[in-house]
Every structure is written in C-alpha cells, then in structure tokens.
C-alpha positions in Angstrom: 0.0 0.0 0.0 2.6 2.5 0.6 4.3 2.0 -2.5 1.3 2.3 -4.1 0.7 6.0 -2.1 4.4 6.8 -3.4 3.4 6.0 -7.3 0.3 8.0 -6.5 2.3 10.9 -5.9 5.0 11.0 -7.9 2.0 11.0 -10.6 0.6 14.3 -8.7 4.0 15.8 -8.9 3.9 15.1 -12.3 1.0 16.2 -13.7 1.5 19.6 -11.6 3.7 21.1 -13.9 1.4 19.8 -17.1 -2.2 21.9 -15.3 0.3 24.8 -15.2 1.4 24.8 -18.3 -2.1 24.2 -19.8 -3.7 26.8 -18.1 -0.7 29.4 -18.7 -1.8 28.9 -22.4 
C-alpha cells in the first residue's frame, strides 16, 4: 500500500507542472 501511495504521488507531482502549463496557455 505504501508503494502504491508513493506511485500516486510521484503522478501528482507530475502532472502539476502539465495543469500549469495548460492553463498558462
């Protein structure tokens, strides 16, 4: 389970950058 929690968010971090970026343009 707590790998699984990590995967989750390393994915988060990930896509953080990516909503940014959308929405900047």
């Amino acid at each position: 389970m707590n790998d699984n929690r990590e995967r989750v968010f390393v994915f988060d971090v990930a896509c953080l950058p990516i909503h940014i970026t959308t929405e900047a343009y």
